[in-house]
Structure formats: structure tokens, C-alpha cells
C-alpha angles and dihedrals in degrees: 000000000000113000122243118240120203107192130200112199138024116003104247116247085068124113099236109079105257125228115262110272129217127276121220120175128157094291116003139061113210096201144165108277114267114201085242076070087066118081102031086052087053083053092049090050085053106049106099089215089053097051101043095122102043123087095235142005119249133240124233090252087059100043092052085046081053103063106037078065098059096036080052093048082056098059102042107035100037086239138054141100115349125199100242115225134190098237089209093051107027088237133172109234114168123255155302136171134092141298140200114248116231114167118078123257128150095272095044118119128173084271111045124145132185128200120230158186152185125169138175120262083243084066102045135111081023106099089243095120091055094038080053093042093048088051090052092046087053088059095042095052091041118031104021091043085222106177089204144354123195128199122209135175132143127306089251102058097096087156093064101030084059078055087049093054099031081068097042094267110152130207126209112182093221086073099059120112147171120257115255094206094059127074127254112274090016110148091240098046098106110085131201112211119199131168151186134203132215115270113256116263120246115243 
């Protein structure tokens, strides 16, 4: 199912950048950050499963730095990292959407943008962090006319490259890359690159 977009601000085909617009799907509402986001995403940065993957928890000042960015990115690009929210409870669930990348790496390119989540434990082994994923991809390939997006994290992340090919994401070994803001021999270093191009349009 596509998902719907309500969008609050310009519509998108003009020339100035649109506000991101909401994200429904069956269950979910991607969705701006409200300050009632806050404190249960501090909770998440600080939970050590959450974080497995991650080279450091976060404080609750950079968790709260965290998310006036990508409140910001959502403003101002018409995509990012939306606040994920379960659409029967109202609850708080963590984030998807996509990112700029802006460290340099072999396949990076002046426009490169990676695909992303993090989700509270509550959320997990539902399906929540691809039907997310699928509704941001629509914007992406859509929308933000976006030719390809990749997705990386470490190679020993299983729980988020399933994620990555649960959406059509593919992975090619040759791709794959260390980190450059991590530190030789850190356990994350080893990156897994995977990435997924635009459909072709009907003619």
C-alpha cells in the first residue's frame, strides 16, 4: 500500500524546497518532532541494546541536539528523518527517514543520501522499521526525485541489514568500507553498504 502523505506546507513541482510532509501508512504516522519526542528518544540513546551498534550512547544533551537537526533537515530539504509514530496507541517509537551523507567514503557523491532507523525495543520484530522504511522510499523516489539511496551500518548489525533487504535494498561486497570516523581497529569499523535505485518510469 502506498503510503498517504499529508503535507503541510508547499505543494511539491514548485521551484522553492517544501516542507516535509506526513507519512501514514497502515500502522504508522512519520511524522515533524513534537518536545513530548524528547524525553522517550533520550531513553532510547541511552539504552545499551539500542545502541549496540552505535559507537557511543548519547547524552540527553545530544540526543535533544539530535533531534532540532533533523527537525531542522525536514524543513528545509522536503525529506529526513521523520519521528515514527504507532498510529493505535499514539506511541513514540523512534525514527526513519533519510540523511545526507557527509563523510567521504568511495560511493559518496555531492548528493548522497542514506536511509535510516532507530526504534525502540518496544517496536522491534514487528515490521515497523521496513513499513517505515517503504513510506520514506516512496518520498525519496518520488518527491525528492532521489536516483538512488543507500543504507550502511556494521557488519554486525543482522537485525537492520534484514531491514535493508526486506525493502530491495541489494548488497555487493565490493561496496563495502571502513568507517572513516571511527578509529582503526574499532569494533564498528566494517561497514556494509547496500543500495537501492529509483523504479523505472513507465513510458
Amino acid at each position: 500500500m502506498r503510503p498517504h502523505c499529508r503535507h503541510p506546507g508547499l505543494a511539491y513541482g514548485t521551484e522553492a524546497v517544501p516542507e516535509a510532509p506526513e507519512l501514514l501508512t497502515p500502522r504508522l504516522l512519520l511524522r515533524h518532532w513534537h518536545p513530548d519526542d524528547l524525553a522517550p528518544f533520550a531513553a532510547m540513546n541511552a539504552d545499551p541494546e539500542v545502541m549496540e551498534h552505535f559507537p557511543a550512547l548519547m547524552s540527553r544533551a545530544e540526543s535533544d541536539a539530535f533531534t532540532a537537526r533533523v527537525e531542522t533537515e525536514l524543513m528545509s530539504l522536503g525529506y529526513g528523518l521523520w519521528a515514527v509514530q504507532e498510529r493505535a496507541t499514539g506511541r513514540f517509537l523512534g525514527f526513519t527517514g533519510m540523511h545526507p551523507v557527509t563523510f567521504e567514503a568511495p560511493f559518496v557523491t555531492g548528493t548522497t543520501v542514506e536511509i535510516g532507523w532507530r526504534l525502540r525495543r518496544e517496536g522491534w520484530g514487528r515490521g515497523y522499521a521496513q513499513e517505515a522504511a517503504r513510506a520514506a522510499l516512496e518520498v525519496a523516489f518520488g518527491a525528492a526525485g532521489l536516483r538512488e539511496v543507500v543504507s550502511f551500518t556494521s557488519t554486525t548489525n543482522h537485525r537492520s541489514t534484514r531491514v535493508m533487504e526486506g525493502i530491495g535494498m541489494t548488497h555487493d561486497p565490493t561496496d563495502d568500507f571502513d568507517h572513516p570516523r571511527l578509529p582503526r581497529g574499532h569494533r564498528l569499523e566494517r561497514h556494509v553498504l547496500y543500495r537501492i535505485s529509483s523504479p523505472p518510469t513507465s513510458t
